[in-house]
KEVEXFI-446234 format. One record per residue: x, y, z of N, C-alpha, C in turn; residue in three letters. Coordinates in Angstrom, 3 decimals. Layout:
REM residues N
{atom {X,Y,Z},{X,Y,Z},{X,Y,Z},ALA}
...
***
This chain:
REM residues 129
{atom {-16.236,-85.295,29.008},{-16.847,-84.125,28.394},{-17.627,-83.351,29.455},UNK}
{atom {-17.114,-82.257,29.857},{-18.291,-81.215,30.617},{-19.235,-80.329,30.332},UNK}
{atom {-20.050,-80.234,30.811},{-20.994,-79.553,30.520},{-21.316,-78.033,30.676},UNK}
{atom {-21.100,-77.108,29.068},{-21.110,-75.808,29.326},{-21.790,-75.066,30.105},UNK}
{atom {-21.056,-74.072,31.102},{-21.729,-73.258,31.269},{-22.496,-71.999,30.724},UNK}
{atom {-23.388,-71.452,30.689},{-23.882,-70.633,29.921},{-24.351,-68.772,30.161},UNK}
{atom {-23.241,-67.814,30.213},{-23.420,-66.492,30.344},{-24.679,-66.124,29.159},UNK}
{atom {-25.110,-65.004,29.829},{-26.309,-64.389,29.086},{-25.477,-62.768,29.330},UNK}
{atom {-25.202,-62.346,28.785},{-24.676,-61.129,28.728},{-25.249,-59.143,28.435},UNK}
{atom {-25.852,-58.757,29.133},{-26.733,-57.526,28.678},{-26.117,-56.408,28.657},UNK}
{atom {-25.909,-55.604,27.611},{-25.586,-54.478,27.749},{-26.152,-53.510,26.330},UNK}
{atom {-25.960,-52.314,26.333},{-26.336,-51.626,24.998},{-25.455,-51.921,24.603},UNK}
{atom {-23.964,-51.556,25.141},{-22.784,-50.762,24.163},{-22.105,-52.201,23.600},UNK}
{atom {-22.079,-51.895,21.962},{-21.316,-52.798,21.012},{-20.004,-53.191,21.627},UNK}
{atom {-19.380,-52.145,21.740},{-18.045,-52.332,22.391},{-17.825,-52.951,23.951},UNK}
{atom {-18.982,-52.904,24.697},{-18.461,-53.772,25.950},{-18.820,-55.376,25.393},UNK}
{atom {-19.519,-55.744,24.811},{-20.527,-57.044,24.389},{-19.427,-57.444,23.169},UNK}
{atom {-18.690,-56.791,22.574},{-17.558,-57.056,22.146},{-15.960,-57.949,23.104},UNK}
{atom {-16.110,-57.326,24.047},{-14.580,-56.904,24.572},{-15.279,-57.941,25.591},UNK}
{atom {-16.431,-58.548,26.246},{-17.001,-59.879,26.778},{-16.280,-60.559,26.150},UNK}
{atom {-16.996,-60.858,25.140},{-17.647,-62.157,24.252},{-15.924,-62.680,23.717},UNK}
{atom {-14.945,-61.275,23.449},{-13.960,-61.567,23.228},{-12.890,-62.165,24.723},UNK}
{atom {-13.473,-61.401,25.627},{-12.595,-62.332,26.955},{-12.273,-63.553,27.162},UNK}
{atom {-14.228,-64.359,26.791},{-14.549,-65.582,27.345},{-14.502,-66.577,25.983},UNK}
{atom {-14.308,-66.216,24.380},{-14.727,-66.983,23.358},{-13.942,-68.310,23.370},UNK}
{atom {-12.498,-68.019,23.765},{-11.434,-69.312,23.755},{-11.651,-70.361,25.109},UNK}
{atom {-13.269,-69.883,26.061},{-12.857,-70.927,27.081},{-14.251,-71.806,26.144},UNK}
{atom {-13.764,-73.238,26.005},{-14.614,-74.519,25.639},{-15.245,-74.518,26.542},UNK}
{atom {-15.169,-73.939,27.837},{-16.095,-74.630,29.283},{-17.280,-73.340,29.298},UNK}
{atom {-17.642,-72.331,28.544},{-18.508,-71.445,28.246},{-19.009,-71.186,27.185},UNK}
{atom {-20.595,-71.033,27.458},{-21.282,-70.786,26.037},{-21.704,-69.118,26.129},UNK}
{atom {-21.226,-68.117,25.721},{-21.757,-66.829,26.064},{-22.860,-66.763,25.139},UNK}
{atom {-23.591,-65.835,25.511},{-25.180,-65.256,24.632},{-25.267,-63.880,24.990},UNK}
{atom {-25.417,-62.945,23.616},{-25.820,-61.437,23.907},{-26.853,-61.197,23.752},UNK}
{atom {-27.134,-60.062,24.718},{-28.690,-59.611,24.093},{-28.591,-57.572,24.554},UNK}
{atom {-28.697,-57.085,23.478},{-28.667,-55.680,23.625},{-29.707,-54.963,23.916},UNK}
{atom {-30.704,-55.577,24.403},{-32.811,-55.128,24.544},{-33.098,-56.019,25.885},UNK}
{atom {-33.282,-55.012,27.069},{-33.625,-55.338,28.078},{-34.668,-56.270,28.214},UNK}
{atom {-35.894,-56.039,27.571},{-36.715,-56.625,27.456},{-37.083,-58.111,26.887},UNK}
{atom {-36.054,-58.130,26.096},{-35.796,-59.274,25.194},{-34.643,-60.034,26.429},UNK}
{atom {-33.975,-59.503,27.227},{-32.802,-60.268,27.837},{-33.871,-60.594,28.918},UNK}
{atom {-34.760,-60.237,29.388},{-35.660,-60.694,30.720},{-36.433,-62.212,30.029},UNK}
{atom {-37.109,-62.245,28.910},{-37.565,-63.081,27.807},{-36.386,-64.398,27.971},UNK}
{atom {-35.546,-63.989,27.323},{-34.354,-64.683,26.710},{-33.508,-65.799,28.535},UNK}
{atom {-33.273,-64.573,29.301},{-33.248,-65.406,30.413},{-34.262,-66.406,31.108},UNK}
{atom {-35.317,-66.185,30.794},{-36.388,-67.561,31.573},{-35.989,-68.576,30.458},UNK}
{atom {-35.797,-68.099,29.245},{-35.687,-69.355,28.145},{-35.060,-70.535,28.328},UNK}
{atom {-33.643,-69.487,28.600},{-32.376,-70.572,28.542},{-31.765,-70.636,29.801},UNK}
{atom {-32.159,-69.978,30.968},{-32.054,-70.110,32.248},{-30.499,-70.131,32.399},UNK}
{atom {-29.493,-69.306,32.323},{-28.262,-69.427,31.983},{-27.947,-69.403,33.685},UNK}
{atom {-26.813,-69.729,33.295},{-25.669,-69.962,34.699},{-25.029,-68.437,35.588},UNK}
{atom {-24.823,-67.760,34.584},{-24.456,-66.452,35.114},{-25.366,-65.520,33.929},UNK}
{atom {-25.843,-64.063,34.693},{-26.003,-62.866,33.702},{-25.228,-62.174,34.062},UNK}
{atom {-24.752,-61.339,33.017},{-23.514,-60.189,33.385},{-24.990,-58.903,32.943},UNK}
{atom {-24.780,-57.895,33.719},{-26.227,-56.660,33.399},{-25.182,-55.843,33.352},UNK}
{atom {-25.176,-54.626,32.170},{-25.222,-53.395,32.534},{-25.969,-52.431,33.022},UNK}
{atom {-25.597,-51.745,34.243},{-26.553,-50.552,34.749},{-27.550,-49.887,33.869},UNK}
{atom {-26.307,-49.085,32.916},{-27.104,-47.802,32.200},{-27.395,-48.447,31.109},UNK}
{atom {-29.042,-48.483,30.980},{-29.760,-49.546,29.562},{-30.937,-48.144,29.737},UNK}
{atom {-31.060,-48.429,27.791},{-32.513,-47.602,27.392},{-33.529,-48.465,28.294},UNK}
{atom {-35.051,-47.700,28.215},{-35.688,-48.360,28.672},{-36.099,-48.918,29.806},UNK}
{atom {-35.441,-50.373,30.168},{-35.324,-50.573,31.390},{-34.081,-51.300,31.584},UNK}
{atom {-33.633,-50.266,32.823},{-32.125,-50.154,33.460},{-31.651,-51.323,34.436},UNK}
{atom {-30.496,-51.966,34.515},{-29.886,-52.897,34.741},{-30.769,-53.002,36.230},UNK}
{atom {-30.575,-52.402,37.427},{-31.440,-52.098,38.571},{-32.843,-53.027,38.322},UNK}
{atom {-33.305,-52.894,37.312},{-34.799,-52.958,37.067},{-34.896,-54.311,36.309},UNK}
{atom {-34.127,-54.890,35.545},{-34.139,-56.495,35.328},{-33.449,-56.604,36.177},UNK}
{atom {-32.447,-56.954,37.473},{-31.906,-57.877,38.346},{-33.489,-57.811,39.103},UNK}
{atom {-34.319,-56.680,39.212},{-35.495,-56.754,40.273},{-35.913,-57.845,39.934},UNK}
{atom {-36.520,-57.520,38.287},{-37.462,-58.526,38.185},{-36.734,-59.717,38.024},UNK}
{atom {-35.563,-60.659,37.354},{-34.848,-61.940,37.627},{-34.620,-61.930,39.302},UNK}
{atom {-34.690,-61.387,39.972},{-34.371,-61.721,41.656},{-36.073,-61.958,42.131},UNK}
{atom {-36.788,-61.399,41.717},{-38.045,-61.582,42.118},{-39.122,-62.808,41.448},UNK}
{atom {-38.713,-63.573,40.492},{-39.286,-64.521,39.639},{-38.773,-65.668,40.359},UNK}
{atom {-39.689,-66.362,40.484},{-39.466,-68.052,41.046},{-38.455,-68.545,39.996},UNK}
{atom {-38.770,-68.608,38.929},{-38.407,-69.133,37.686},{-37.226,-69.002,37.632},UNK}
{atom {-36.184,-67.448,37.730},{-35.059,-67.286,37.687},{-34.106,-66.644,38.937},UNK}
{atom {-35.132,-66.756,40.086},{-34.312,-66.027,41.362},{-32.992,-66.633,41.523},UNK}
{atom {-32.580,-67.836,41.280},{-31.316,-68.939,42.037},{-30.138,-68.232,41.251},UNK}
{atom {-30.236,-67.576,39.874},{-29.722,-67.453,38.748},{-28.554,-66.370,39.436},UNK}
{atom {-27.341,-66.310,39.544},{-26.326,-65.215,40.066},{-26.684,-64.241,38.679},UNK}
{atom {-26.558,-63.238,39.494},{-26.052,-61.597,38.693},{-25.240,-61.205,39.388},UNK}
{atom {-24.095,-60.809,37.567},{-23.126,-60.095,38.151},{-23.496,-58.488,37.477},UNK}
{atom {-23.541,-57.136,38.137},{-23.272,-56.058,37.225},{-22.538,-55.541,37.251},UNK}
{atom {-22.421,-54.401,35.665},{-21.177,-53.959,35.002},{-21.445,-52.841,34.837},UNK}
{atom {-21.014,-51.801,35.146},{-21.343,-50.162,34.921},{-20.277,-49.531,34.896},UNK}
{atom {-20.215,-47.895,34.272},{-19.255,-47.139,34.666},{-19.596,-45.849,36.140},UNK}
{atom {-20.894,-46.221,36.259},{-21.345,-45.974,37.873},{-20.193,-46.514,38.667},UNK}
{atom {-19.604,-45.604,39.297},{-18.859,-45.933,40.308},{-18.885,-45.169,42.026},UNK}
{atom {-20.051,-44.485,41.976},{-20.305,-44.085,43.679},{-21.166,-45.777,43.911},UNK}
{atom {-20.475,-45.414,45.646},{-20.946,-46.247,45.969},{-22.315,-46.977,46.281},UNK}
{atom {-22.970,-45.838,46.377},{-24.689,-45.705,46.326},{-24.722,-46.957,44.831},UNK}
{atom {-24.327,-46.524,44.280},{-24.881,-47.670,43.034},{-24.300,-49.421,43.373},UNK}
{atom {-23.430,-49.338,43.540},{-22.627,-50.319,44.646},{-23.210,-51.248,45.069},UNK}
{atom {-23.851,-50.585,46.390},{-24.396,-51.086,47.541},{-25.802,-51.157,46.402},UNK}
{atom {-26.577,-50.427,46.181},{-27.752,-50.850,45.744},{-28.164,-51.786,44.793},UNK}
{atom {-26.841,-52.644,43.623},{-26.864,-53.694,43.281},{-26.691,-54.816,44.322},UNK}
{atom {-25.666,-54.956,45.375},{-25.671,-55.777,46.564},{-26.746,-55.760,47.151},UNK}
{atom {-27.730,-55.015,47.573},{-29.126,-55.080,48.224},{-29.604,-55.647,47.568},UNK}
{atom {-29.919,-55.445,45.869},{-31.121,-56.716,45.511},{-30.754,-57.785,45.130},UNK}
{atom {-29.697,-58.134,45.165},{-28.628,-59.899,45.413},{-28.194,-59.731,44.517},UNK}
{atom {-27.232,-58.999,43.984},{-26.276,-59.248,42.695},{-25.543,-59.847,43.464},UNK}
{atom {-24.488,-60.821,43.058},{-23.466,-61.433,43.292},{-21.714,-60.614,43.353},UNK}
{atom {-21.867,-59.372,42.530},{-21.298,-58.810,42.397},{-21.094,-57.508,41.658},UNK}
{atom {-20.338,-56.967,41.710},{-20.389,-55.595,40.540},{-18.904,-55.322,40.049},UNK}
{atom {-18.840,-54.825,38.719},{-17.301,-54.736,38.150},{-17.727,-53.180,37.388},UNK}
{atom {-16.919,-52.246,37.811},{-16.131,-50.900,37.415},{-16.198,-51.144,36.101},UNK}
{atom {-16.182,-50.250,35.060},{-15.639,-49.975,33.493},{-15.044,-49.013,33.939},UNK}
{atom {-14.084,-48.920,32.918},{-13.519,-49.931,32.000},{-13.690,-51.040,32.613},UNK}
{atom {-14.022,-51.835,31.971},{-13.653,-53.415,32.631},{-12.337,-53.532,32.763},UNK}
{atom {-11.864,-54.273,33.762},{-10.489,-54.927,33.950},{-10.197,-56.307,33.314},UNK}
{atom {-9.887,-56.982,32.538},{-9.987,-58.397,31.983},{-9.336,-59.091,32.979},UNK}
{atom {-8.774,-59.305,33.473},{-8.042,-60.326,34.649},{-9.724,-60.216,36.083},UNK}
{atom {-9.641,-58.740,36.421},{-10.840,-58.245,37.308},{-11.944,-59.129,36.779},UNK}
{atom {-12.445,-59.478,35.751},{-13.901,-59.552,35.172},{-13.534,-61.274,35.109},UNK}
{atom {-12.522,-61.968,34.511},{-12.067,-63.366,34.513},{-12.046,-64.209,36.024},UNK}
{atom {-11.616,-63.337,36.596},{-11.680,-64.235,38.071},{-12.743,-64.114,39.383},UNK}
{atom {-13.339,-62.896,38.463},{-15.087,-63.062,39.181},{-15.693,-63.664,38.583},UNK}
{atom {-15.819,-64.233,37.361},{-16.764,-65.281,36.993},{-16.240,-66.294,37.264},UNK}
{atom {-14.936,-66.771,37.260},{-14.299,-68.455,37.814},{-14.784,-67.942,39.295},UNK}
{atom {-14.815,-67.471,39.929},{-14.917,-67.582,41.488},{-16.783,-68.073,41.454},UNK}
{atom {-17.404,-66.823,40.878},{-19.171,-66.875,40.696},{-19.357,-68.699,40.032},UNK}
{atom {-18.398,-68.891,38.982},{-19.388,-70.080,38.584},{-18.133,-71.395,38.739},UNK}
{atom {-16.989,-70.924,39.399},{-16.407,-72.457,40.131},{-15.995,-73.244,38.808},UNK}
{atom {-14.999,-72.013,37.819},{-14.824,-72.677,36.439},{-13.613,-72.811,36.976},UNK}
{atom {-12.550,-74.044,36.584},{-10.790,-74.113,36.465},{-10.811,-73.070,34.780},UNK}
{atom {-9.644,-72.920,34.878},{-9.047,-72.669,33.584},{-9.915,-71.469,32.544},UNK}
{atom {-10.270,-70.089,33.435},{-10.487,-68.979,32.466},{-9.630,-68.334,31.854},UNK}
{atom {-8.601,-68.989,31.319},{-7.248,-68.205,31.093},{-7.742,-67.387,29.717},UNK}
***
C-alpha cells in the first residue's frame, strides 16, 4: 500500500478546478484538494502541508505571485514545490514565477498530457495515466 500524495490546487475558475480534479481523480496514488480563496489556500496549505500546489496567477485579492511569496518565504512550507497555471503567457510572467522558486509553470488552456507529466516528473509518481 503507498502512500498518497497530496495536490492542493488554487484557482478561482470552476472550470479549471474542474478539468484538474478531473485529470488526476482516477490516479489511487493522489489525493487532490481545492480551494478557490487565496487566503484560505495559504491557511489550508500550512494545515495539510501537501506534496505539490498547483497556483493560478490571476486570483481576486491576492494573486498567485503573492501566495508562492508567502509559501516560499515560510519555514513551515518553503520545501513544498509550486507549480503555476495561468493564461499569462509573456515571458516576464514566466521568468518571474521561476525567480521566486516555482518549480514550474503551465500555459492555459491547460494541455492534459502537458499538465500529467509535469506533476509525475515534480512528484516522481509511475502511472499518471
Amino acid at each position: 500500500m503507498s502512500i498518497k500524495k497530496k495536490i492542493l490546487v488554487v484557482d478561482d475558475s470552476e472550470t479549471s478546478l474542474y478539468l484538474i480534479r478531473a485529470i488526476f481523480e482516477d490516479n489511487s496514488n493522489l489525493e487532490i484538494n481545492i480551494e478557490k480563496d487565496s487566503r484560505s489556500a495559504i491557511k489550508l496549505t500550512k494545515k495539510i502541508l501537501p506534496d505539490l500546489l498547483i497556483i493560478d496567477i490571476m486570483m481576486p485579492d491576492i494573486d498567485g505571485f503573492q501566495i508562492l511569496n508567502k509559501i516560499k518565504t515560510d519555514e513551515t512550507t518553503n520545501h513544498i514545490p509550486v507549480l503555476m497555471i495561468s493564461a499569462k503567457q509573456d515571458s516576464e510572467s514566466i521568468d518571474k514565477a521561476l525567480e521566486q522558486k516555482a518549480c514550474g509553470y503551465i500555459k492555459k488552456p491547460i494541455i492534459v498530457e502537458e499538465l500529467k507529466s509535469t506533476v509525475n516528473s515534480i512528484l516522481d509518481i509511475e502511472n499518471l495515466n
